[in-house]
Backbone bond lengths (Angstrom), bond angles and torsions (degrees), N, CA, C in turn:
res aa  C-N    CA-C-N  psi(-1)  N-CA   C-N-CA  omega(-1)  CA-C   N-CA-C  phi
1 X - - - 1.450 - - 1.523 108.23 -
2 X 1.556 104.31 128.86 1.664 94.13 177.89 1.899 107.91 -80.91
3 X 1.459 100.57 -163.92 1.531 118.69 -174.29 1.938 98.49 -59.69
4 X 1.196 86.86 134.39 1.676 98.29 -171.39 2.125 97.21 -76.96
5 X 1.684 102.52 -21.16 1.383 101.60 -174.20 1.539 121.19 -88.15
6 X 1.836 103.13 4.14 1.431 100.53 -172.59 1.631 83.67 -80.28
7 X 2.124 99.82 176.01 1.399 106.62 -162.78 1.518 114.81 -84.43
8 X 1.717 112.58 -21.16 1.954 107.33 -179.54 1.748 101.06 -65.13
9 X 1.600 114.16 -5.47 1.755 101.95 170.21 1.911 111.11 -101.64
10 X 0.670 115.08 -4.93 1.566 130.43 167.01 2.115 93.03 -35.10
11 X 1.241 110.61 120.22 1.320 125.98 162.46 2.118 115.14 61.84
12 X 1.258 92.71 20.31 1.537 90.40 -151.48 2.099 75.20 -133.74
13 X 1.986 101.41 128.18 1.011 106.28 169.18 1.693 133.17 -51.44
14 X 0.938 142.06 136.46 1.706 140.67 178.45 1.459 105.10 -90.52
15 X 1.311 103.25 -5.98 1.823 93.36 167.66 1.757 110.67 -61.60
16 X 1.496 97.92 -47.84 1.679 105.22 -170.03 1.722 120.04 -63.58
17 X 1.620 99.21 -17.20 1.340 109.57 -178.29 1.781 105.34 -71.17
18 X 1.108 121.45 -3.82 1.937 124.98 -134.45 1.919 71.42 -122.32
19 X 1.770 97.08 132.94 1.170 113.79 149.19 1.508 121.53 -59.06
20 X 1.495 121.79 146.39 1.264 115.20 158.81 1.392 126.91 -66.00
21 X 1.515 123.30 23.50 1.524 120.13 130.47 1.239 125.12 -105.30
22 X 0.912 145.66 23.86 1.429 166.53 -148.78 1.253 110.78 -131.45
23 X 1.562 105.21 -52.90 1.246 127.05 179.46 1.688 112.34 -75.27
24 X 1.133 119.39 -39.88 1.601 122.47 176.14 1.123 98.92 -98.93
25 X 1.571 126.99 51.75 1.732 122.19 153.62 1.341 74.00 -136.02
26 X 1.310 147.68 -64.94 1.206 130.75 -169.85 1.914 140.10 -22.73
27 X 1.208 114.42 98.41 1.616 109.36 -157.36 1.770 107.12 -49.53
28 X 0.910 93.05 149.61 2.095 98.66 -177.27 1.568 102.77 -76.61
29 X 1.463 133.12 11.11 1.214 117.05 172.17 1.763 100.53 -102.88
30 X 1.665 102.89 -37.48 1.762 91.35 170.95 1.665 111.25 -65.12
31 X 1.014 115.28 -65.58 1.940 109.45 154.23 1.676 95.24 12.71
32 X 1.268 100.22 -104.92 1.861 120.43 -158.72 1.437 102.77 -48.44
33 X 1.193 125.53 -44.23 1.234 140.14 -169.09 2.008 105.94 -61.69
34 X 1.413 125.68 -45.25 1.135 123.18 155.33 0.976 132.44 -73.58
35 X 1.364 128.71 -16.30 1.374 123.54 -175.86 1.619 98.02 -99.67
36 X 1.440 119.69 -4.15 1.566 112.96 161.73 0.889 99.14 -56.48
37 X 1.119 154.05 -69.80 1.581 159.28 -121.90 1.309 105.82 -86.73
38 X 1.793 115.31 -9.53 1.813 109.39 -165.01 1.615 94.08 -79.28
39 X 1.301 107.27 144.92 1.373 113.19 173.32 1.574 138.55 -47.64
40 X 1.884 101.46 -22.29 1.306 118.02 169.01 1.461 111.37 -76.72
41 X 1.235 119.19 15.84 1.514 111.67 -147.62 2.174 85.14 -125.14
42 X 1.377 100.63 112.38 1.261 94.77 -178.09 1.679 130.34 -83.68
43 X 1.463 96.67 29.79 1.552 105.99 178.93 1.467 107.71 130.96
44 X 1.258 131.23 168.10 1.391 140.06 -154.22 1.428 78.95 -134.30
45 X 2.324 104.85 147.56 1.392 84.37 164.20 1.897 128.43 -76.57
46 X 1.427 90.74 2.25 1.632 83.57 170.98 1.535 107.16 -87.94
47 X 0.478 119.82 -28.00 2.414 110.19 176.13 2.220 95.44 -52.94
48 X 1.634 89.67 -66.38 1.600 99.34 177.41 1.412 102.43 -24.26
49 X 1.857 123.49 -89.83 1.285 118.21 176.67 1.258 120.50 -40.45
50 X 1.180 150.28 -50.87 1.598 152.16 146.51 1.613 101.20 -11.74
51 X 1.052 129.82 -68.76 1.499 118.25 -178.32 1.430 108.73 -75.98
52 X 1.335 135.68 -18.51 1.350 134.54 169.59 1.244 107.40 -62.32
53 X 1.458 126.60 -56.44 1.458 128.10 177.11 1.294 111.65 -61.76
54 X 1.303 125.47 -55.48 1.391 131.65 157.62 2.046 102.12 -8.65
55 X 1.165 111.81 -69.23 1.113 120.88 -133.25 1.883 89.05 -88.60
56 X 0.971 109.33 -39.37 1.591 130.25 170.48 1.915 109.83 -39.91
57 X 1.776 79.80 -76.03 1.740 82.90 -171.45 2.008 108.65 -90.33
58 X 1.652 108.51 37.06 1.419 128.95 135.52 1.549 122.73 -48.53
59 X 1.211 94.67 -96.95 1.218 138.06 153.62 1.778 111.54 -4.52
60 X 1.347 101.81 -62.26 1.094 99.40 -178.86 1.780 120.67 -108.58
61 X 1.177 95.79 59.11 1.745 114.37 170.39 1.307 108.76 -83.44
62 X 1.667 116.39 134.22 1.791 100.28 144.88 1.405 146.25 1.12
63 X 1.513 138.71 65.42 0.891 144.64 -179.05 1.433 121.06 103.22
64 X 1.462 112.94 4.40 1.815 119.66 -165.82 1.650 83.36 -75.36
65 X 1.377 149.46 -81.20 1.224 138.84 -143.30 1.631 111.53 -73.56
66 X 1.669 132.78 6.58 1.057 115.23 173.64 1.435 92.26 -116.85
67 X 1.480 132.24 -14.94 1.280 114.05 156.80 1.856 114.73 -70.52
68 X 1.183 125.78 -52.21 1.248 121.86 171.01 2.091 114.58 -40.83
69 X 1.388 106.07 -29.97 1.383 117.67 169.80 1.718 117.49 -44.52
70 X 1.674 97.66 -60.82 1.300 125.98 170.35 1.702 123.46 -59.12
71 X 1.210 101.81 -41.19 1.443 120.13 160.20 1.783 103.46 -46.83
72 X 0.704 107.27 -97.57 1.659 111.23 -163.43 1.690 110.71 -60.54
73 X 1.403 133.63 -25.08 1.441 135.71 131.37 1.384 100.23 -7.79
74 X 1.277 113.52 -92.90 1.759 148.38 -170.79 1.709 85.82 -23.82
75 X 1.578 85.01 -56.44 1.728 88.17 -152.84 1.998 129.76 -58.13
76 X 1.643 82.31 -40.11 1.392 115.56 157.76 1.160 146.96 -51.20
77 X 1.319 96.98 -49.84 1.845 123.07 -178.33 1.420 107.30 -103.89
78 X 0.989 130.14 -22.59 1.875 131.45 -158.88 1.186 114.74 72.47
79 X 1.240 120.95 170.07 1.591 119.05 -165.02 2.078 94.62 -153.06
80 X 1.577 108.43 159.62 0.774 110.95 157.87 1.213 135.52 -137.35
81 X 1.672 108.11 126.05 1.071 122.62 -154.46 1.758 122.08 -82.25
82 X 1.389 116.07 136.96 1.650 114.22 -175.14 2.110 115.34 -33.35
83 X 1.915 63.47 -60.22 2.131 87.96 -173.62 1.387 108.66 -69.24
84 X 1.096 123.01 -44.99 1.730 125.51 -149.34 1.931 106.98 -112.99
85 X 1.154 118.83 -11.46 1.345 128.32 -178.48 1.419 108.30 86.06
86 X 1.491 115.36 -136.32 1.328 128.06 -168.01 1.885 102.31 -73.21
87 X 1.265 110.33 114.57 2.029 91.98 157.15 1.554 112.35 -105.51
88 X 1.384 100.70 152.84 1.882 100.95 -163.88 1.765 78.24 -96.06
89 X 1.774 71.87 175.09 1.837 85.70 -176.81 1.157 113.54 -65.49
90 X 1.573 133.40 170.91 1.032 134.38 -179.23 1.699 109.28 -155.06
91 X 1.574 122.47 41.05 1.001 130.54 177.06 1.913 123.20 -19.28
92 X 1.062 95.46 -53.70 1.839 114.53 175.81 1.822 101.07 -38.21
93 X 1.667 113.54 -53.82 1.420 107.46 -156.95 1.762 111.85 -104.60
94 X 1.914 89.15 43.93 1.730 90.05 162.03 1.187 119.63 -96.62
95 X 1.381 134.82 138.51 1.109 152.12 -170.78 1.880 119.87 -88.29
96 X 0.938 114.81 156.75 1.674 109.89 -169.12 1.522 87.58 -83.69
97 X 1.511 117.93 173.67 1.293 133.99 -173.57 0.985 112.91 -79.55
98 X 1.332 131.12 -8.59 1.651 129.83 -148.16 1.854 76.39 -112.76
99 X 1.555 122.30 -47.93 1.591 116.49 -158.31 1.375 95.21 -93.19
100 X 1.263 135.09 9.95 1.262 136.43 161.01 1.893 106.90 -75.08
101 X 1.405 108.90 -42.43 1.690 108.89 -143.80 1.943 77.35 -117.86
102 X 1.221 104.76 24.17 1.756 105.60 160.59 1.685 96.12 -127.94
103 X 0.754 138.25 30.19 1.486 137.84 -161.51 1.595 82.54 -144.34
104 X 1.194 113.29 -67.67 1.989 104.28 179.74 0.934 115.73 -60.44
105 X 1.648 132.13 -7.60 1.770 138.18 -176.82 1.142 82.66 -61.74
106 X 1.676 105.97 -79.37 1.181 123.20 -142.87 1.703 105.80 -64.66
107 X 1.056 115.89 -29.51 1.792 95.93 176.53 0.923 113.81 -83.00
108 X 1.184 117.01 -0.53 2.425 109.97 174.89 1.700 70.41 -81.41
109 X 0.993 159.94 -43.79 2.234 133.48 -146.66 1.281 87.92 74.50
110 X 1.526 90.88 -157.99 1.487 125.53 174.45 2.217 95.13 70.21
111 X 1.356 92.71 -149.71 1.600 122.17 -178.71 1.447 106.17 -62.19
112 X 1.325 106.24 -37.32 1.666 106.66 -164.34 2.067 94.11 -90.87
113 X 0.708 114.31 -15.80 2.011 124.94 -153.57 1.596 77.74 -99.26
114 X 1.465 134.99 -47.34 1.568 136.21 -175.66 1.873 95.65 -62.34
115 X 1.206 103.60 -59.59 1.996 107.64 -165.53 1.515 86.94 -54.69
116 X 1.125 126.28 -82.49 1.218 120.42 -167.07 1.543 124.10 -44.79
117 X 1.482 128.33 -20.42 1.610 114.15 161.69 1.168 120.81 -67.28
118 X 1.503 107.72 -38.93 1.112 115.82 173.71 1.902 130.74 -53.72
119 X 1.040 110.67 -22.13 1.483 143.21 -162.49 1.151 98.70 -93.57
120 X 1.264 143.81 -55.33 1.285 165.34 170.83 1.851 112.59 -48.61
121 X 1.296 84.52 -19.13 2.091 98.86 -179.15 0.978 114.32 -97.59
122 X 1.563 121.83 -14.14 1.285 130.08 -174.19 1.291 122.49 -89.68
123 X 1.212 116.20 143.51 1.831 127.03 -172.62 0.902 106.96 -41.97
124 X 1.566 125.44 -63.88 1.307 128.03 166.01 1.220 128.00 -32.84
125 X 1.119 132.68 -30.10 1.464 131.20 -161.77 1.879 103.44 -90.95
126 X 1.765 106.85 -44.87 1.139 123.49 172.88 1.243 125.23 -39.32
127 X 1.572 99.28 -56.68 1.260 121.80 173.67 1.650 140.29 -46.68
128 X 1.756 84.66 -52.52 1.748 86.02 167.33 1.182 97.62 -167.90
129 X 1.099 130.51 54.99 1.445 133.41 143.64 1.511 121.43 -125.88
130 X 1.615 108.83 -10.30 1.982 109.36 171.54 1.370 95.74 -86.27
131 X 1.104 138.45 -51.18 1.494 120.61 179.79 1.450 130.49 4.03
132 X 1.295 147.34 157.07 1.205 154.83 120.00 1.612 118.86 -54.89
133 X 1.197 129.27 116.29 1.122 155.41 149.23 2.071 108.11 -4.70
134 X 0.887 124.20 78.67 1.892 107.61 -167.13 1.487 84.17 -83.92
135 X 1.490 106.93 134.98 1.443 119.07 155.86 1.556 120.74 -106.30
């Protein structure tokens, strides 16, 4: 097998390149492990946990759960604002903790504002972390 980095292997599996002896010495965990990566392949369960942890050690940054505290306070009670005066409660438009402390990624930018768009694309996130809060 030549260099997997020259360009006729660019996007194209190296399983198919591999004789069928090549292929039955090959261990079945490198197996699974490349064909995660095929584009039809909607995630490995390690990427899955990768955005689970992702989403976990969010959450638990410096100050995310007593601002998220304040968050739903706000949301609950009404708040009054410098510019706009009094806002009434608005219980309906609280957000879960995880799409709260991906919403503060992304407005610092930078490295952390990139993880978090990215995070936001993911099944996982769709699934049950964009939601609204039902009380």
């Amino acid at each position: 097998m030549k260099s997997p980095f020259e360009k006729k292997f660019c996007g194209k599996s190296p399983l198919k390149e591999l004789t069928a002896k090549q292929e039955a010495n090959l261990p079945e965990a490198l197996k699974t492990a490349i064909e995660a990566k095929s584009p039809t392949n909607y995630g490995s369960p390690l990427e899955q946990q990768d955005e689970k942890s992702y989403f976990d050690s969010i959450t638990k940054l410096p100050g995310v759960k007593e601002r998220y505290k304040r968050h739903v306070k706000r949301k609950t009670e009404g708040y009054t604002d410098p510019e706009d005066g009094y806002i009434s409660p608005s219980p309906e438009t609280i957000v879960t903790p995880e799409r709260f402390a991906v919403s503060a990624e992304i407005g610092k930018g930078g490295k952390s504002g990139v993880k978090g768009l990215e995070a936001i694309k993911s099944d996982l996130y769709k699934t049950q972390y964009k939601p609204f809060v039902k009380k």
